[in-house]
N, C-alpha and C positions, 0 to 999 in steps of 0.2 A: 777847365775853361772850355767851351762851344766853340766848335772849328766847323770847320767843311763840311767835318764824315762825321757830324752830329755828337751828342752828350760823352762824354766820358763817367762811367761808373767804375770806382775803387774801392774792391773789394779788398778787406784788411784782415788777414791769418796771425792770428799768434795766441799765445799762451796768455793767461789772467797774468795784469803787471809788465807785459812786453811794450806798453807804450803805443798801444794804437788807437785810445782817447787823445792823449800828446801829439800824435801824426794827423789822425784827421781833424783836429784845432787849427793845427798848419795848414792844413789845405782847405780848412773852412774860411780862411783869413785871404786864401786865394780865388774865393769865390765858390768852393763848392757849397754843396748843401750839406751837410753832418746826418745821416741817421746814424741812432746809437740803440742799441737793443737793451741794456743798460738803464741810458734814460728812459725809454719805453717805460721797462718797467717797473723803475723807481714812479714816475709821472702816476701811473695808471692802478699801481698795487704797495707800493712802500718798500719798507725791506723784508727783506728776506726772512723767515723767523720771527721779525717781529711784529710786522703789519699784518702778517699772513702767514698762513702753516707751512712750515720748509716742506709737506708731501705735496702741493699746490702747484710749486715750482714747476716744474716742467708742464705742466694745462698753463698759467699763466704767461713762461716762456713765448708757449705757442701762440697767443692770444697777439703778443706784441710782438713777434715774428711777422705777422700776416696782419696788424696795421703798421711794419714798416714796408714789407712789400708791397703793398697799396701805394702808400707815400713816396716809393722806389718809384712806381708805374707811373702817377701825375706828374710827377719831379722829371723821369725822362722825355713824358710827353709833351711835357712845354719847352725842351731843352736843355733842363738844367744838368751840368759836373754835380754827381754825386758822390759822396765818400761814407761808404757801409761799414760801423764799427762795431764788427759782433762778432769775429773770434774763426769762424768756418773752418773748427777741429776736424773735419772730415772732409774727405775727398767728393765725397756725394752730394753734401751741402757746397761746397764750392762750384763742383759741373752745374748742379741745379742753378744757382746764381747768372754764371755764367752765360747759362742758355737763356735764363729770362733775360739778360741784359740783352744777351743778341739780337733774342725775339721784337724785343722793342727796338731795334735798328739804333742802339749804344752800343759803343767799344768798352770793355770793361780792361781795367789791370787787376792782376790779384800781387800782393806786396804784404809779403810772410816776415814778420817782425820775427827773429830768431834770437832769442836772448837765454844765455845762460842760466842752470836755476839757480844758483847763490846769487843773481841779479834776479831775477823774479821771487825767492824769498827776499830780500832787501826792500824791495818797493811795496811788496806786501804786505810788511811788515810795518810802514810808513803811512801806505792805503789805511788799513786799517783803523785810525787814529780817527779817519775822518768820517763825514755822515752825510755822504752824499752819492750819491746814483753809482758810482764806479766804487765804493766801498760796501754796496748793500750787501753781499753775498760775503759773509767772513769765511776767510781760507788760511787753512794751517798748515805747517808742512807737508803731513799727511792727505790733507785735503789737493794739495797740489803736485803731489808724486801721484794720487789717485787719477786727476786730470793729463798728467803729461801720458801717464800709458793710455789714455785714449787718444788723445791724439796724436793725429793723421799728419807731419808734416810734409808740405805740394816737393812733390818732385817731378820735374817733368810736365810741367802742368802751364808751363808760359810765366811761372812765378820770377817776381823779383824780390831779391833775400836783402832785407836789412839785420842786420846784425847790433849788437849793443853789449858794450861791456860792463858797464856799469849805470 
């Protein structure tokens, strides 16, 4: 919600299946605005593999990175609470976020969904079933021990850790 010291942007860290579509629903119900990198590029290219060649991925990624940072930049310029649903596996992506928010005279939060992976296989597992913008990218166990060793979990970084066991 818009205070005093201008827009708030919430920037949202987690793992595929940690529930940070679910959290920023919740604070889209409290007024923010939802960008989702996700819906981006379901909206703009389909899924994964099937609309489009899984080597595309990452040039498409890019494509819907840079019209939500656009949409991030009008959204704080008029004011708006925004909630950023796109994963910021790395510390780099996160400073960079960060600074844009600054630069636009926003306060951002970063809030690292930290969920166990026998709870992120579960929900993945469940994801999967469905055919829609947070299920386009199919992930298998192996696909998702490939994902945790890359990421970056914020230590230090002004984060706040949600947790989830199930």
């Amino acid at each position: 919600m818009v205070d005093a010291e201008g827009p708030v942007v919430v920037l949202l860290c987690g793992m595929v299946g940690a529930g940070k579509t679910t959290f920023a629903t919740r604070l889209e119900r409290e007024g923010y605005v939802r960008l989702s990198i996700d819906e981006e590029l379901w909206s703009r290219f389909g899924r994964y593999g099937l609309d489009y060649p899984t080597e595309v991925y990452d040039e498409y990624s890019h494509v819907a990175e840079h019209v939500l940072l656009d949409r991030l930049r009008s959204l704080v310029a008029q004011g708006r609470d925004v909630v950023v649903d796109f994963g910021f596996w790395s510390r780099a992506s996160r400073d960079r976020y960060k600074r844009v928010v600054q630069e636009m005279g926003a306060r951002w939060r970063l809030v690292h969904l930290d969920v166990p992976r026998d709870v992120l296989l579960r929900r993945l597992a469940v994801r999967s079933s469905r055919f829609d913008a947070n299920a386009a990218f199919p992930i298998d166990a192996a696909t998702l021990d490939g994902f945790l060793a890359r990421f970056e979990p914020p230590s230090g970084e002004g984060e706040e850790v949600w947790t989830a066991e199930g």
